[in-house]
C-alpha positions in Angstrom: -74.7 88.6 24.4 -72.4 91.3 23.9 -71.7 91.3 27.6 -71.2 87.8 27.8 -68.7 87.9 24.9 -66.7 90.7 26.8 -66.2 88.9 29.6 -65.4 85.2 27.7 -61.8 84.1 28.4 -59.9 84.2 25.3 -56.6 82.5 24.8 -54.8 85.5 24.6 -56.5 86.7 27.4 -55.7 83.5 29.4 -51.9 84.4 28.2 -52.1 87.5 29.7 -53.7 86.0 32.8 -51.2 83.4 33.7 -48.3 85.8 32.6 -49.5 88.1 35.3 -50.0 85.1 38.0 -46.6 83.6 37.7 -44.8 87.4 38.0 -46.7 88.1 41.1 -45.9 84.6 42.8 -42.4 86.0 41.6 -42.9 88.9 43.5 -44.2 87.9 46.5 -41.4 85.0 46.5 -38.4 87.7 46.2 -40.1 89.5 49.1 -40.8 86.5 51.3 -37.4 84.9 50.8 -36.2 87.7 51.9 -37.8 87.0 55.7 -35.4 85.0 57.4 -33.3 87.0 59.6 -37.0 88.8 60.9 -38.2 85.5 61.7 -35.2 83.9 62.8 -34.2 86.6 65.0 -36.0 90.1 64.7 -36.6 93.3 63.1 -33.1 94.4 63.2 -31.1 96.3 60.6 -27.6 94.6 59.6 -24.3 94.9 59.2 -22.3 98.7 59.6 -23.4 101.1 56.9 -27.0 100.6 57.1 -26.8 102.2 60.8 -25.5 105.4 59.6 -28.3 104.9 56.8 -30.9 104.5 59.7 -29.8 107.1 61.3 -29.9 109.9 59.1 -33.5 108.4 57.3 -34.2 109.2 61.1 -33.3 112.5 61.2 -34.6 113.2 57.6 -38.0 112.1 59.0 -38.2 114.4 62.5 -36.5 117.3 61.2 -37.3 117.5 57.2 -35.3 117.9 54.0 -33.9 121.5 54.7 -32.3 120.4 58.0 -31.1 116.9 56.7 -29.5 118.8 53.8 -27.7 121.1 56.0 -27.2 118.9 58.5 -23.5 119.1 60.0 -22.9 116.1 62.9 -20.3 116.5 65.3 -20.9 113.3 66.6 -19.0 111.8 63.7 -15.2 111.8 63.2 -14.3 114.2 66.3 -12.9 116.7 66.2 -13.6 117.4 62.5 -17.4 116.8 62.2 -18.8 115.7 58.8 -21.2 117.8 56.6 -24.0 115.0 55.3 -26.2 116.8 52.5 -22.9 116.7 50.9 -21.3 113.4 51.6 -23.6 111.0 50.7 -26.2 109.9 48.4 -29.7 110.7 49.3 -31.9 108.3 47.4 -32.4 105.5 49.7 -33.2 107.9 52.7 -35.5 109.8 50.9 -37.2 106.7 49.3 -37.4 105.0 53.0 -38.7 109.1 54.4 -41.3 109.3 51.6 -43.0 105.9 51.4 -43.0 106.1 56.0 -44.8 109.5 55.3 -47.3 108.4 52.5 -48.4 105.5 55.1 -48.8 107.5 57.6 -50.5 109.8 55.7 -53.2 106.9 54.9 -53.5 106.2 58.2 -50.7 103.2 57.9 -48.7 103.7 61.6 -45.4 101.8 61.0 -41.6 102.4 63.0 -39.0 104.3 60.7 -36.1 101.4 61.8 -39.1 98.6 60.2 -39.9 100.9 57.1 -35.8 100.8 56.9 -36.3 96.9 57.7 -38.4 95.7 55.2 -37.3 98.4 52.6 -35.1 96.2 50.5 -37.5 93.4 50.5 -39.9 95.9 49.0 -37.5 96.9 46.2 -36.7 93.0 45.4 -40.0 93.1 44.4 -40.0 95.8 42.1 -36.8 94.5 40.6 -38.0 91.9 39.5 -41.1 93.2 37.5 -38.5 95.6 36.1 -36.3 92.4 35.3 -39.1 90.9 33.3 -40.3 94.1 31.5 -35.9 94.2 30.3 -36.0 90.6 29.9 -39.0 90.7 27.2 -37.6 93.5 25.3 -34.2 91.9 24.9 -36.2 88.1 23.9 -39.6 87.5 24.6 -42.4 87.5 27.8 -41.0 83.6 28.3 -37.3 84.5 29.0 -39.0 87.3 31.0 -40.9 85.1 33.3 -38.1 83.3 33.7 -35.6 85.8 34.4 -38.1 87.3 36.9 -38.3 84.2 38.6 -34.5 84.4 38.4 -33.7 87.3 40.2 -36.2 86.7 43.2 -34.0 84.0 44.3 -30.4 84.3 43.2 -28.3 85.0 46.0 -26.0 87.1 44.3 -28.9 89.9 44.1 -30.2 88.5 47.8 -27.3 89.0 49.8 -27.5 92.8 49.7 -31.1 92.8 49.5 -32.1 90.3 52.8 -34.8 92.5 55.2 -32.6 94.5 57.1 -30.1 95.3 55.2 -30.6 98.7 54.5 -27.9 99.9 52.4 -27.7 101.8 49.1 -27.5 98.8 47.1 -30.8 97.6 48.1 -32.5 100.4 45.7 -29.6 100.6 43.5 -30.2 97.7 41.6 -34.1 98.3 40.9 -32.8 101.7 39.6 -30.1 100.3 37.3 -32.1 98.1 35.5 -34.6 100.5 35.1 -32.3 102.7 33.8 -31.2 99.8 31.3 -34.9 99.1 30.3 -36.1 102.6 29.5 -32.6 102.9 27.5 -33.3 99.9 25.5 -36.9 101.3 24.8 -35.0 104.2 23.6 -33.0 102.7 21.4 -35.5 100.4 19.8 -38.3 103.6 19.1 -35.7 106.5 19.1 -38.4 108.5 20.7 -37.7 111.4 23.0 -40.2 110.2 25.5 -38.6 107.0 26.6 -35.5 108.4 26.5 -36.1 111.5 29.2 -37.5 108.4 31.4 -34.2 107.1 30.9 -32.6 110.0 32.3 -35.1 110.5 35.3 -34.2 106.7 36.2 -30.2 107.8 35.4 -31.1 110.7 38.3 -32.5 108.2 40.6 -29.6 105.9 40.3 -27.2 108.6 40.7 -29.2 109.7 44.2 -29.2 106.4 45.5 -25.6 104.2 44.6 -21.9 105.3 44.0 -22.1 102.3 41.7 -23.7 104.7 38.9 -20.2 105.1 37.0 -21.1 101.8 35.8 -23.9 103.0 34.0 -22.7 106.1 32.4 -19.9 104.0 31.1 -21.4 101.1 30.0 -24.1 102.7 27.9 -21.7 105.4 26.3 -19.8 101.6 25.5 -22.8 100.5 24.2 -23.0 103.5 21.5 -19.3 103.1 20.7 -19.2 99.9 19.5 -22.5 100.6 17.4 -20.9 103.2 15.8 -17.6 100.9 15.4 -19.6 97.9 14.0 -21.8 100.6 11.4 -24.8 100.2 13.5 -25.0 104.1 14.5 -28.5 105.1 13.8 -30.9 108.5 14.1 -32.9 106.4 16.9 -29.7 106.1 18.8 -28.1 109.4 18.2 -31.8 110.8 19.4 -31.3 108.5 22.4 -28.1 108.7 23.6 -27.9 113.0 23.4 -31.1 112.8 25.4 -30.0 110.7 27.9 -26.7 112.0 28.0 -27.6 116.3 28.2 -30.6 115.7 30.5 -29.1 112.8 32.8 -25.8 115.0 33.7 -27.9 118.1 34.3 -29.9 115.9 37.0 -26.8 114.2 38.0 -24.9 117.6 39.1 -28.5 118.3 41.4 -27.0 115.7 43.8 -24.8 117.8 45.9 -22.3 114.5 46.5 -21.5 114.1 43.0 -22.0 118.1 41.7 -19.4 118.9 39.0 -17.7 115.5 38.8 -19.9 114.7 35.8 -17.6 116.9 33.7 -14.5 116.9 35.4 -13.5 113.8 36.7 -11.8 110.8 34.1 -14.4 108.3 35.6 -17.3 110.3 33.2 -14.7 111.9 30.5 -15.5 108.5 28.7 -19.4 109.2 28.2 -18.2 113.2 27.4 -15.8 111.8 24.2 -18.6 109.7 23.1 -21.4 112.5 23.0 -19.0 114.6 20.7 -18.3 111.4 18.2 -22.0 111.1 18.4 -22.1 114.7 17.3 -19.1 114.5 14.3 -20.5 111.1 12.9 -23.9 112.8 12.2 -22.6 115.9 10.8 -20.3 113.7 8.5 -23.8 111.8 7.7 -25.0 114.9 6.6 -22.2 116.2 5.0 -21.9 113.3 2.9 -25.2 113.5 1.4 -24.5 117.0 0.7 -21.2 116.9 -0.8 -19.6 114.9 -3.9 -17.3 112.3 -3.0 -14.0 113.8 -3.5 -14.7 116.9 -1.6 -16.3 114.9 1.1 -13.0 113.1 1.6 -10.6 116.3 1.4 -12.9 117.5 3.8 -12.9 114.5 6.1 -9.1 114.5 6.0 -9.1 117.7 6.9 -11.4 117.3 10.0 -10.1 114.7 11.2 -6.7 116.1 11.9 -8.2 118.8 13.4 -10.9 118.4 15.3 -8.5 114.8 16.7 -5.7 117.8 17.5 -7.9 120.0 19.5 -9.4 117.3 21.3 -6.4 115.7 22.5 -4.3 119.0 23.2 -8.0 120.5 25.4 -8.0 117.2 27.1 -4.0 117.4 28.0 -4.2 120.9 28.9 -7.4 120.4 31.2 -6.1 117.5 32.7 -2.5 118.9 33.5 -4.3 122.0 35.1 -6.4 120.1 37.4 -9.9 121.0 35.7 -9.9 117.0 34.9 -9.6 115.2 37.9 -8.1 111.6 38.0 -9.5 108.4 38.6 -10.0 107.5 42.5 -8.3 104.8 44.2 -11.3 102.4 43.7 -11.7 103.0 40.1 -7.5 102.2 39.9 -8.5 98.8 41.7 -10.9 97.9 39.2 -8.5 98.3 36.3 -5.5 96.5 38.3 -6.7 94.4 41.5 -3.4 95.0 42.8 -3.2 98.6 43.2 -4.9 98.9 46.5 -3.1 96.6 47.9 0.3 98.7 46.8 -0.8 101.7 47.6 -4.2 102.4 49.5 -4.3 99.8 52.6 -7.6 101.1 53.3 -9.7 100.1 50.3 -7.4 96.7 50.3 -8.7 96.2 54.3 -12.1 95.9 53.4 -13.2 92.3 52.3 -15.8 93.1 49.7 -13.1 94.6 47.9 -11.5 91.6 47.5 -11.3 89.6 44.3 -13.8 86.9 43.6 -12.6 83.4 44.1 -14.5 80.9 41.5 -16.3 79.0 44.6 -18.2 82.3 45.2 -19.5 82.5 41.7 -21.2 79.2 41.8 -22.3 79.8 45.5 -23.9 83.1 44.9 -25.1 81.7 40.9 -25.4 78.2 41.3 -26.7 76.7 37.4 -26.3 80.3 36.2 -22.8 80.2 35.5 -23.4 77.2 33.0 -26.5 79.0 31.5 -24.8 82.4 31.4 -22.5 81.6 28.0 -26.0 80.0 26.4 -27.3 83.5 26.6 -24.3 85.0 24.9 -24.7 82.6 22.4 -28.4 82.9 21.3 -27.7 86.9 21.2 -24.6 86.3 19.7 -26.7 84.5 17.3 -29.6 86.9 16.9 -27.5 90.4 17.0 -29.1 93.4 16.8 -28.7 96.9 18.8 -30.4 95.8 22.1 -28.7 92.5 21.8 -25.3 94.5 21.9 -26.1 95.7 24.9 -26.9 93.1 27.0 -23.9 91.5 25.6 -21.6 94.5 26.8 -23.5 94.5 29.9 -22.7 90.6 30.6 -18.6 90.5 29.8 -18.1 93.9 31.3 -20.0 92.8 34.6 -18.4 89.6 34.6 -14.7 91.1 34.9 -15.4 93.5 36.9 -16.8 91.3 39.9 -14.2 89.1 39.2 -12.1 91.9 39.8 -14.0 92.8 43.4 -16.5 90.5 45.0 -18.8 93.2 45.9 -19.5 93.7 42.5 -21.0 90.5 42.2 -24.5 92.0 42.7 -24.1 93.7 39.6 -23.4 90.5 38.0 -26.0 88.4 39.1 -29.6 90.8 37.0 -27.5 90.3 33.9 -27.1 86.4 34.6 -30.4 86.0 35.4 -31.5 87.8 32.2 -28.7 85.8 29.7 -29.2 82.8 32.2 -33.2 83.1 31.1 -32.7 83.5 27.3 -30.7 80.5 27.5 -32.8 78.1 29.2 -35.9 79.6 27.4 -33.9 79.3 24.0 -33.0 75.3 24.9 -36.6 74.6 26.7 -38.4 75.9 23.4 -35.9 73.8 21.1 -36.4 70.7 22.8 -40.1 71.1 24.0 -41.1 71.3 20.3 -40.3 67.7 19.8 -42.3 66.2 23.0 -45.9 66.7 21.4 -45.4 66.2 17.4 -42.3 64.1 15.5 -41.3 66.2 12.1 -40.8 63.4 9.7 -38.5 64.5 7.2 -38.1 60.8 5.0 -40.6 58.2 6.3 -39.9 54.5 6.3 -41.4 51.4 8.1 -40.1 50.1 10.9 -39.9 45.9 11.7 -44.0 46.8 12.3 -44.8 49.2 10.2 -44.8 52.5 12.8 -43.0 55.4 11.5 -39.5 56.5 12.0 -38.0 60.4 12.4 -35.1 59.9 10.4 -33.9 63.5 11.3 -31.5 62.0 14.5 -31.9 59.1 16.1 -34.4 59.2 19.2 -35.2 62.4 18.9 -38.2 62.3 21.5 -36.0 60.6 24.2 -33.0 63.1 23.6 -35.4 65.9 24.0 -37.4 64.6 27.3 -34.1 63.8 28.6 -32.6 67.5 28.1 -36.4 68.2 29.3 -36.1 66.8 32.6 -32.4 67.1 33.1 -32.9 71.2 32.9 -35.7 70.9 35.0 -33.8 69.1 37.8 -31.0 72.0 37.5 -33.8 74.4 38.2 -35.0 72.7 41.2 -31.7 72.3 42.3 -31.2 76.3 41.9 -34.1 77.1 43.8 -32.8 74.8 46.8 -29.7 76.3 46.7 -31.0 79.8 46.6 -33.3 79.1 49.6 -30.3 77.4 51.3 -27.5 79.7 50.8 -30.1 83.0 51.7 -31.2 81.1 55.2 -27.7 79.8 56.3 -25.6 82.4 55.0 -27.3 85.4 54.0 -29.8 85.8 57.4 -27.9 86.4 59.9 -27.5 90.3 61.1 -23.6 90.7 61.7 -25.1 92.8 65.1 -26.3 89.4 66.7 -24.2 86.4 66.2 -25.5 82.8 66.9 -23.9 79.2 66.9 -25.0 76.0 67.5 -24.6 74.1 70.7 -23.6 70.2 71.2 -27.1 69.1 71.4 -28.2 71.1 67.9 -29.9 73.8 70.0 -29.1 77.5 68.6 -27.4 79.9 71.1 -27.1 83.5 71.1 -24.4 86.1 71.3 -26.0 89.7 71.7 -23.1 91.2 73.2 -22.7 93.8 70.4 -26.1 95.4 71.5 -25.3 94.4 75.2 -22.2 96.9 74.9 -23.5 99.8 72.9 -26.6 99.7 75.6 -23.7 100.2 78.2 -22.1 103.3 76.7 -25.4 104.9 76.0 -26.6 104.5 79.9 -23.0 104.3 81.6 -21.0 107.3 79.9 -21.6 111.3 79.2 -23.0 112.0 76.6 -20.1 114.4 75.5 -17.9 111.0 75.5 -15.8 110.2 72.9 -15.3 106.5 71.8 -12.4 105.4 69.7 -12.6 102.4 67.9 -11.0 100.5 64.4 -13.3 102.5 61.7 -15.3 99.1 61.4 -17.8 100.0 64.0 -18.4 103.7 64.1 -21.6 104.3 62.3 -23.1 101.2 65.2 -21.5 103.2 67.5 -22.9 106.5 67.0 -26.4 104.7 65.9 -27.1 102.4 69.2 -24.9 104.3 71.9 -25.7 107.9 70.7 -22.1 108.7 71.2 -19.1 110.8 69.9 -16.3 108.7 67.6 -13.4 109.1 66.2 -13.8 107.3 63.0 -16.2 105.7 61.1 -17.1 103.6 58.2 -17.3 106.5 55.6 -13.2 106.2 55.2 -13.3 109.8 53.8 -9.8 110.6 56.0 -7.1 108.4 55.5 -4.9 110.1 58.1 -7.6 110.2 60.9 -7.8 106.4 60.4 -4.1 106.1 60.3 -3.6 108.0 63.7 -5.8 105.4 65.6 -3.7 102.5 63.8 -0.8 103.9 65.5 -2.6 104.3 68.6 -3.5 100.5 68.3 -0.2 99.2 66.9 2.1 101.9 68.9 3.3 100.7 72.8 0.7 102.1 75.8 3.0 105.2 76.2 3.2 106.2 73.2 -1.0 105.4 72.6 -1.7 107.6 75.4 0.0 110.5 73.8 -2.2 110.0 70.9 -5.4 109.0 72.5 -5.2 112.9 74.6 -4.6 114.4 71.5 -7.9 112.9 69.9 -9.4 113.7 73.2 -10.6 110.2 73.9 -12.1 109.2 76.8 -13.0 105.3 76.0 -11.7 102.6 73.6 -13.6 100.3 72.4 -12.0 97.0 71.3 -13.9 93.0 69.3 -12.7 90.1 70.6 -13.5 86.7 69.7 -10.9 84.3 71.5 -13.2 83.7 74.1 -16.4 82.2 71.8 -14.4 81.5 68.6 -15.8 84.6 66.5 -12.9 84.6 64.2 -14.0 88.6 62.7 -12.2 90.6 65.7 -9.8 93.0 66.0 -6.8 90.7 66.4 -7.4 89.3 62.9 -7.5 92.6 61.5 -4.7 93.5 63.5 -2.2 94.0 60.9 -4.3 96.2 58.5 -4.3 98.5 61.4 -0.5 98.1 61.3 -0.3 99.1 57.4 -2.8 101.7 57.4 -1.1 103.2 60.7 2.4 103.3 59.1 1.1 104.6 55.8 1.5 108.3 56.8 4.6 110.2 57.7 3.4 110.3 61.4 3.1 106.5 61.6 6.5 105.9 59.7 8.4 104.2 62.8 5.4 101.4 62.6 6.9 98.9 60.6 4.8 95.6 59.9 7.7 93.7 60.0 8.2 93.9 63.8 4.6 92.3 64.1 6.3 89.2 63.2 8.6 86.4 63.9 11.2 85.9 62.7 10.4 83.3 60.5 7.6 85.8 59.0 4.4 84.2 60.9 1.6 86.7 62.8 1.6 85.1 66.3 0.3 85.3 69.8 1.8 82.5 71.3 4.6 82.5 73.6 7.0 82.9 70.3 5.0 85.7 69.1 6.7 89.2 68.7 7.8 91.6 71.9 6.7 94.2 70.0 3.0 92.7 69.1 3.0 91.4 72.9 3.6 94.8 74.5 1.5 97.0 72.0 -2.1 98.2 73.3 -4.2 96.4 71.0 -2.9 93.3 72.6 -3.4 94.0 76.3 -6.8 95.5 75.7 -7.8 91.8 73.6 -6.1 89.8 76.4 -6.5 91.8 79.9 -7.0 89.2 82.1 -7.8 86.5 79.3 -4.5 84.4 80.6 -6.9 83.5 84.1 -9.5 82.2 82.0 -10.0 78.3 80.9 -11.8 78.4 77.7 -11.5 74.7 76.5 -11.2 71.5 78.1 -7.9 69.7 77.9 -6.4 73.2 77.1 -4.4 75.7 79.5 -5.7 79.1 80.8 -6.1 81.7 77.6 -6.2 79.5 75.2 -7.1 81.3 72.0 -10.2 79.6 70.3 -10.0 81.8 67.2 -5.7 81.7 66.8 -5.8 77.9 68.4 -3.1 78.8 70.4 -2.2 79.9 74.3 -1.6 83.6 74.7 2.6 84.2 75.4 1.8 87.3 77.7 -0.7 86.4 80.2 0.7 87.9 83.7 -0.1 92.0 82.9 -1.5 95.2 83.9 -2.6 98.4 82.1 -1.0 101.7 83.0 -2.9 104.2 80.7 -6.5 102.3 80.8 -8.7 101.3 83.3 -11.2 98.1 82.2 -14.9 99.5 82.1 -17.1 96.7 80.8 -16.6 93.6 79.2 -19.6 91.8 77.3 -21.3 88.3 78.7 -19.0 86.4 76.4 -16.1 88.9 76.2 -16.8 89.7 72.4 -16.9 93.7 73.2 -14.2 94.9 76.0 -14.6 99.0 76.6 -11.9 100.4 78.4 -11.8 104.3 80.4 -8.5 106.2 79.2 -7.3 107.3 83.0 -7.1 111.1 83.2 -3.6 112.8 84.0 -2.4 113.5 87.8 -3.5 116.7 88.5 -0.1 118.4 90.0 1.3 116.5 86.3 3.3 113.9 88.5 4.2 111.3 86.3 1.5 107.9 86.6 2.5 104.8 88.8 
């Protein structure tokens, strides 16, 4: 009998049973969803960055830590190399290295470029365990289920995360809300243990995502305004010096960020706020020690001081250097206009953009309307963990208004406020579908009984029922919508969509890098707009100029010039960068609207941006009526400059439209004005199936020095 009792299902039990069914459909969901672009096209990793990211999780795995630490590549950013144990954050490639070797340590054989594949799928999964465990703290195991299920489908969170897309940001996120669960488990106990896990979750954030600053300001935030609001407690004095002494000692292990923890303004913020911690509590205890009048004499006396000291160390330091200031990016969050003014490069890349309100309901969908329900029932209920996810939720939402890239770290916090709220109205409304309370009792025209309390409250609360429940259908189609149309598709292969509804593919990307790896030397250098450097040095094994890491403003300004500047004057630049091909997109031929003419003019701005570029002027790019065209009343000096002849080399013999004239732009929707050309300084070398990738050989000077024909 005892046995039999042991094993009897018990309601709670049965809870605990069905809890743990519904997250692990959740799981398996956010990794499944996640498919698409495998099954649609293949195993293929997406976009730029994750390139360089498979490339170096490569090299970590065939030549070991030591060597990837030390690891200088000259194949990047010619002539100047790059050192990579210092320039990059080595979380995701030793997550991706260390799972690959554990399976094949357990006799598991799987490909490094899948393992990078199916990486973020992997960690979508995780996150959203870790979303429920940070959901239930902050309400109750219902909200948690229900921001779990959430997360696994929101395309805010999926559109970094699809399989393939192995970029920092697909561990990043598992690891921030980590960090935010074992810091809420801190504050709540005020014990030392949960708070050191805090830390080590702090470390792995740090090692994995630039995005960290986030954290080590928004939780020094969180402290502030508990001391401002007279919630400052021993628990959260315990839990924030923990955090904060052992976290920047593991932070300044990562050779990328090193000192920066207590130098640069970006973490001077979580610095001021571990002293206040430190002054409030001594005052505690002072207070308790002291009679009130000396207490205050003394408290006047401190404060002018110890404010003093602070303020002239932090002038001094900063003055002198020791304190560096913010970065460009962190200038752009505070005003979205800065970049723009005065760094063309961060303004030239489009998730640095500001957020337009269609992609908030695009990438949130019902969230956005359940997101201020949230604030409400913790505005309602406030405690210390309440705070938090408070600060969390209007801090995230400005900033990825601010930048659309910061959307991703948005979208856990609406899915966690998003989750309280439609728990908080389900459990409101659901109470009245099984039992009526009668408050006053009276008979009704045949005798039934009558809730006085509002009228029809049964119907009000089926139809709020059903009507939420249609919203979270509709989500979930969304969500599956949005990740397979707009969210699946690798930026590497591009497909349309012919007249009979039949999918066609462009692979000329691939096609091109193939080329250069079998065609060239491999001592070639290739010089390209910085977009596609790290695919280049990834799929053609070959030398660049400049890449996607941004690091060297000037670098990238001398092949603007290059692109913007006449074919003479290109050529003078192009032997001084010792380059022997260029590489140039172009999508007037199929319609592919991201090419290098469209980005055209931030090539122009970032070229004249230095004192070497200052003769290119982006007001010659135009007509005189101020319009960026190609036409026949486009600008001489856009028509004659080597970016254009490389884009439309021969295009003016080719009919691509019926009813429409020979080089007829299909992305501009307009006929090219300089058709009839030749290239003195380039020789074409290949040219992709549907023209989206033209390579050109930079011709070699006449050996007595003549001067070229």
């Amino acid at each position: 009998m005892p046995k039999v009792a042991y094993f009897r299902v018990t309601p709670e039990r049965q809870q605990i049973l069905l809890k743990g069914l519904v997250l692990s459909i959740c799981c398996v969901l956010a990794f499944c969803v996640r498919l698409f672009s495998v099954l649609r096209f293949e195993s293929v990793i997406h976009e730029f960055d994750p390139y360089f990211n498979y490339r170096t999780t490569k090299f970590l795995t065939e030549e070991g830590f030591y060597s990837f630490h030390n690891w200088f590549d000259d194949a990047a950013w010619y002539p100047l190399g790059r050192i990579i144990g210092g320039t990059i954050y080595p979380g995701l490639m030793v997550t991706a290295a260390t799972i690959y070797k554990f399976l094949h340590f357990i006799n598991i054989p799987i490909d490094i470029r899948n393992m990078c594949v199916f990486l973020a799928p992997l960690f979508s999964s995780l996150t959203t365990i870790v979303t429920y465990l940070l959901t239930k703290e902050l309400s109750n195991s219902s909200a948690g289920l229900l921001a779990a299920a959430f997360i696994a489908v929101v395309p805010g969170y999926i559109s970094r995360s699809v399989a393939g897309s192995y970029d920092n940001e697909g561990i990043a996120i598992f690891c921030m809300l980590l960090t935010y669960y074992f810091w809420i488990k801190s504050v709540k106990s005020g014990n030392v243990f949960w708070s050191v896990l805090c830390s080590i979750a702090y470390f792995y954030m740090v090692s994995s995502w630039g995005g960290y600053v986030f954290l080590i300001n928004l939780i020094p935030i969180h402290v502030l305004f508990c001391i401002i609001t007279g919630r400052f407690s021993h628990r959260i004095y315990v839990a924030y010096t923990t955090v904060y002494c052992v976290g920047t000692i593991l932070s300044m292990q990562i050779s990328f960020v090193g000192f920066q923890p207590v130098q640069t303004s970006e973490h001077m913020g979580a610095l001021g706020v571990f002293g206040l911690c430190q002054i409030v509590s001594f005052v505690a205890f002072l207070r308790k020690k002291l009679s009130a009048a000396n207490f205050a004499i003394l408290w006047q006396t401190m404060l002018y001081l110890i404010g003093g000291v602070v303020i002239a160390a932090v002038l001094v330091l900063t003055v002198s250097g020791k304190i560096a200031p913010w970065t460009g990016r962190f200038y752009s969050l505070l005003d979205p206009s800065y970049a723009k003014n005065n760094i063309p490069i961060i303004a030239s890349v489009s998730e640095h953009q500001p957020t337009t309100w269609s992609s908030f309901y695009f990438d949130l969908h019902m969230l956005v309307f359940m997101f201020p329900v949230g604030l409400y029932v913790c505005f309602k209920d406030i405690n210390d963990h309440n705070m938090f996810i408070i600060l969390y939720g209007v801090t995230s939402m400005y900033f990825a208004a601010v930048m659309v890239r910061l959307m991703l770290v948005l979208a856990p916090v609406m899915c966690i406020l998003g989750a309280i709220g439609t728990n908080h109205v389900l459990t409101s409304y659901m109470k009245n579908l099984d039992s009526v309370q009668v408050v006053k009792e009276k008979k009704g025209p045949k005798g039934s009984k009558v809730d006085n309390t509002y009228p029809a409250k049964n119907e009000v609360a089926i139809g709020v029922v059903l009507g939420l429940t249609l919203f979270l259908g509709l989500f979930a189609t969304h969500s599956i919508w949005v990740t397979a149309e707009a969210y699946s598709s690798p930026s590497i292969v591009l497909s349309a969509r012919s007249g009979d509804g039949g999918r066609i593919i462009f692979d000329d990307f691939r096609e091109a890098y193939y080329w250069l790896r079998q065609n060239t030397p491999e001592d070639a250098k290739i010089m390209s707009w910085w977009d596609y450097g790290y695919q280049i040095t990834a799929m053609a094994n070959r030398t660049i100029i400049v890449d996607n890491n941004t690091w060297n403003n000037t670098h990238i300004s001398r092949v603007g010039q290059a692109m913007a500047s006449t074919e003479e004057h290109a050529y003078e630049i192009m032997r001084e960068l010792d380059v022997d091909y260029v590489l140039v997109i172009f999508g007037g031929m199929t319609g592919y609207s991201s090419d290098d003419i469209n980005k055209f003019l931030w090539m122009v701005r970032i070229g004249g941006s230095t004192d070497r570029g200052a003769h290119i002027k982006e007001t010659d790019y135009y007509t005189p009526t101020g319009e960026f065209r190609v036409d026949s009343e486009g600008s001489p000096t856009l028509q004659n400059c080597m970016m254009y002849k490389m884009c439309y080399y021969r295009f003016g013999q080719v009919y691509t439209e019926q009813n429409q004239p020979t080089g007829y732009d299909r992305v501009r929707n307009a006929e090219i004005g300089n058709k009839d050309f030749e290239l003195d300084v380039l020789d074409e070398a290949y040219t992709t199936e549907h023209w989206i990738v033209r390579i050109y050989k930079v011709k070699d000077l006449d050996n007595r020095g003549n001067p070229r024909t």
